[in-house]
N, C-alpha and C positions, 0 to 999 in steps of 0.2 A: 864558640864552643866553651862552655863550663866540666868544670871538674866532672859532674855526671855522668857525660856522653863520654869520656874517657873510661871512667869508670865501665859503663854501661858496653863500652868496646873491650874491654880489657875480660869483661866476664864472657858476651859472645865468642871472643877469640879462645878461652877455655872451655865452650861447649863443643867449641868444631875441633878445638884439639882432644876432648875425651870420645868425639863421635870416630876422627881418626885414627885414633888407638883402638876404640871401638873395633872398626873395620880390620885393625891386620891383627889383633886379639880375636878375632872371631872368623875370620876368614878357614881356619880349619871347620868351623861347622859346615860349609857348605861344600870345600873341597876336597876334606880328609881321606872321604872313603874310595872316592875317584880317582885321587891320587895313588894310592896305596894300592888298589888293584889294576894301576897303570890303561886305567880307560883314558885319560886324559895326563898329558904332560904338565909337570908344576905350573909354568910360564904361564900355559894355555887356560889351566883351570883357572890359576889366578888372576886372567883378564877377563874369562868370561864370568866370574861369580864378581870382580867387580866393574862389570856393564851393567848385569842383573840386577847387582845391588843399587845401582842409580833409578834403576827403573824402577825398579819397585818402590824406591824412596820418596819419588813423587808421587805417586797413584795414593795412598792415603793420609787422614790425618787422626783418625778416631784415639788411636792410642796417644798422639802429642797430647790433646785435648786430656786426656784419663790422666797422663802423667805429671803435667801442670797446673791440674784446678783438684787431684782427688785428694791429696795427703794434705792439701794446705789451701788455703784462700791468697791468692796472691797479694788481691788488692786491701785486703786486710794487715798485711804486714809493711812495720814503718822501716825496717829493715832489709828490706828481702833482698835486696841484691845483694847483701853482707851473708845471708846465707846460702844464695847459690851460686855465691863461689868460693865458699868453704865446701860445702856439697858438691862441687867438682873436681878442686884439688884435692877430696880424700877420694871422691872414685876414680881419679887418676892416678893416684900413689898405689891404691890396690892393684888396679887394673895394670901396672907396669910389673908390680912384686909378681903378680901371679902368673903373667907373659912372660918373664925373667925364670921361674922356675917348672913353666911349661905345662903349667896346672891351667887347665881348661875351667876356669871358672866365672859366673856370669857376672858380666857388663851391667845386667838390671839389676842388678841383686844390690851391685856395689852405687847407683844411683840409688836404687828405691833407697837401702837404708842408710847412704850419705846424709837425704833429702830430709829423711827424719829425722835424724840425728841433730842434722844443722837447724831446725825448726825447733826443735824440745829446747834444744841449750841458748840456741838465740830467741824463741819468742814464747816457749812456754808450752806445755801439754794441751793449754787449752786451746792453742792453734792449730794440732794435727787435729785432721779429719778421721776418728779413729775407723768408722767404717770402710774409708775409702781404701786408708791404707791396707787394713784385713783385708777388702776384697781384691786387692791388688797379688796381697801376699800367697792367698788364694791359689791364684793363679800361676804364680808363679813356680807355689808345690807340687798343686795337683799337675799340670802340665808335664811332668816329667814323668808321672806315673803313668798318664794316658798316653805316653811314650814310648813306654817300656811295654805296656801292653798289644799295644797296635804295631807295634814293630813284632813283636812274640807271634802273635796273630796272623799278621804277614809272611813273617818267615814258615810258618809252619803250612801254611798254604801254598805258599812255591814251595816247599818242597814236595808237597803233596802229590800239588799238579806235574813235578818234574821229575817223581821219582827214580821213571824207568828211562828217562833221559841220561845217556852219557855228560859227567860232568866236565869234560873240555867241552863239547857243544852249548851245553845251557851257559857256562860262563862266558863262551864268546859273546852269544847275542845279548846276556846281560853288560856285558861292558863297554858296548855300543848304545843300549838303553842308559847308561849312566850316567851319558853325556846331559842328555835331557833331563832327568832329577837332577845332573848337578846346578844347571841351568834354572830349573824349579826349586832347589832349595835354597841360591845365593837368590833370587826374586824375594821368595817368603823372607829371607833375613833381611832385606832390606824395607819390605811394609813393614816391617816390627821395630826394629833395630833403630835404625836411625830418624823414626821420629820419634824418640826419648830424647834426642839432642835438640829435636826441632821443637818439642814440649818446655826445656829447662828455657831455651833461648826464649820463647812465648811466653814462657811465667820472669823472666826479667824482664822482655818488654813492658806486662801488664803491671806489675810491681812498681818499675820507674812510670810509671803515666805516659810512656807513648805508644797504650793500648787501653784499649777498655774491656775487650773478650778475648778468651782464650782461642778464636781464629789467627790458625796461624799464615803469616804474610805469604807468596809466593816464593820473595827472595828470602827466607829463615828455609822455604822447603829445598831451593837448588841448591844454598849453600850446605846443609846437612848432608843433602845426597850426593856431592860432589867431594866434601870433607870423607864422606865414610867411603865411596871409590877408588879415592886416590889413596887411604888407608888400607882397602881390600887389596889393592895392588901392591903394594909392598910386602905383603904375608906373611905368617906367623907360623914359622917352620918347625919352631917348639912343640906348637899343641896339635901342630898338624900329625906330626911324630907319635904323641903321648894318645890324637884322637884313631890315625888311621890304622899305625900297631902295636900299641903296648895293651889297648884291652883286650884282643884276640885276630888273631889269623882273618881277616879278612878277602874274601871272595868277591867278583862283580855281582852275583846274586844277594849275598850280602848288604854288601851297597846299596843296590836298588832300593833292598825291601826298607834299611835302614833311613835314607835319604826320601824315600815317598812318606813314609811315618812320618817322620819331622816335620817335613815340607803341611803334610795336611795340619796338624798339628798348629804349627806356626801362623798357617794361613786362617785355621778356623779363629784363633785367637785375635789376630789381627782384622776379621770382621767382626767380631764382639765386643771390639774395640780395650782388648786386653794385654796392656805388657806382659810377654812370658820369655824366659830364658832362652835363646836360640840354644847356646852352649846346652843348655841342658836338653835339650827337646833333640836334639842330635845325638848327645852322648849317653840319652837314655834310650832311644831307637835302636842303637847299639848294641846297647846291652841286653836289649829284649830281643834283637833279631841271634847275637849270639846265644842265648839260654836256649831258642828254639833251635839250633844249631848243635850245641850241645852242650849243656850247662858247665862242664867240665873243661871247653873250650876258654871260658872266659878267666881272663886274670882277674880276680876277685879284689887283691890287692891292692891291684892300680886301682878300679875301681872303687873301691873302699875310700881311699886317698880322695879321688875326685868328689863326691859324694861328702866329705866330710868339710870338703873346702864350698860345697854348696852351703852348709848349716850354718858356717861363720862367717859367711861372706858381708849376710845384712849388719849383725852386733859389732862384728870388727869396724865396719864402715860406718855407721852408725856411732860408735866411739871415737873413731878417726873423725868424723866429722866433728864430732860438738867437742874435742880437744883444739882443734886448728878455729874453729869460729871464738872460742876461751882463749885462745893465743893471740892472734888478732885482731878481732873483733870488739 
């Protein structure tokens, strides 16, 4: 073994520790609302969103692929393993800060704009992919908007259909239903989620030449989905707190409408083969199922907060990276 494979170890062992963090940093999107309207016990949610989330981390790869060939050419770079692991120790430094103060804010956001950052300041403007990344970013925006809408949409349709419904009846059978969106939206978090770890791992392989396509290996997909499991099991009681009641009084009907929003949401993305925010695509569901609920329901505040910590997620990370690649590098 040469100094490279070391190397080359030393950055994979930093994807599956930012996919880990990943996992109990996000672990509130799939279990927050479940939790909170006591359809499911902590423990319980938090093993079965991460089983889910294994599962689901196998079943595709379109997004790894988007992730590691759209912002940059791997094999183009004489560098690239020097930038993607500056581009993991800054989206890990965030990704701890923003776990630490319970701010639910996304995991993609803090790669995407690590990724670029460490590419501008380590190989130059002319190495980003400036479409790839816009369409990425794209995605990343609009997704939260079709969030907030489709959750709006939703909610106001159950209520429609349930008007003359007693509401301890309808929220029993909704928090029985809960079980299963919760089940369906730790699934959708894990097609999306965790192969952005199995992408960054793929663009070091193909960077150091022991790849030549952005196919990623079998063993980069168990270890991703096993890294972001044993991550979702450990949970993230902070944003679980900040996701299930600081925006608004949450109900099992609630839940449902909020957690089936996301869940399509995530999942249409993830056949388009598009990285998008879980964190957001949850926490804008949310807020669209409460406006239809009642707009005066919602803490606008909190809200405000989170939202804000979306807009500086990429420039902060993006800085943080091309300071730590300037430092070391």
């Amino acid at each position: 073994m040469d100094t490279s494979i070391y190397v080359l170890a030393f950055v994979i062992f930093l994807a599956l520790a930012f996919d880990f963090i990943n996992g109990f940093h996000d672990t509130a999107n799939a279990i927050a609302t479940s939790v909170s309207t006591r359809a499911l016990k902590p423990r319980t949610a938090i093993m079965l969103a991460a089983s889910m989330n294994f599962i689901g981390a196998l079943m595709f790869t379109g997004v790894a692929k988007k992730i590691g060939g759209s912002i940059t050419d791997p094999t183009l770079l004489d560098n690239g393993i020097d930038i993607v692991t500056a581009t993991l120790i800054a989206a890990i430094i965030w990704n701890l800060v923003t776990w630490w103060l319970g701010i639910p804010s996304s995991s993609s956001h803090a790669l995407i704009g690590a990724l670029a950052g460490a590419v501008y300041v380590g190989a130059g403007t002319e190495h980003i992919k400036w479409n790839g990344f816009i369409e990425i970013v794209e995605g990343l925006v609009f997704s939260p908007l079709i969030a907030f809408v489709i959750g709006y949409i939703v909610m106001t349709i159950l209520k429609w259909i349930f008007a003359k419904r007693s509401p301890h009846t309808v929220n029993k059978g909704f928090r029985s239903m809960q079980i299963v969106t919760a089940a369906l939206q730790s699934f959708t978090h894990g097609t999306n989620d965790a192969q952005k770890a199995m992408g960054i791992i793929t663009f070091a392989l193909v960077t150091s030449g022991r790849l030549e396509t952005m196919e990623v290996p079998l063993w980069v997909k168990i270890a991703a989905a096993t890294s972001m499991a044993l991550g979702t099991s450990i949970g993230g009681w902070k944003i679980i707190k900040t996701m299930g009641t600081k925006i608004f009084k949450i109900e099992p009907i609630n839940g449902f409408a909020a957690d089936i929003s996301a869940a399509s949401v995530i999942f249409t993305a993830t056949l388009l083969h598009l990285p998008v925010s879980t964190t957001h695509a949850i926490t804008s569901s949310i807020l669209g199922v409460g406006s239809a609920k009642r707009f005066s329901a919602v803490k606008w505040g909190v809200a405000g907060r989170i939202v804000v910590t979306w807009f500086i997620t990429i420039p902060i990370s993006a800085v943080l990276a091309g300071v730590i690649f300037k430092i070391f590098f």
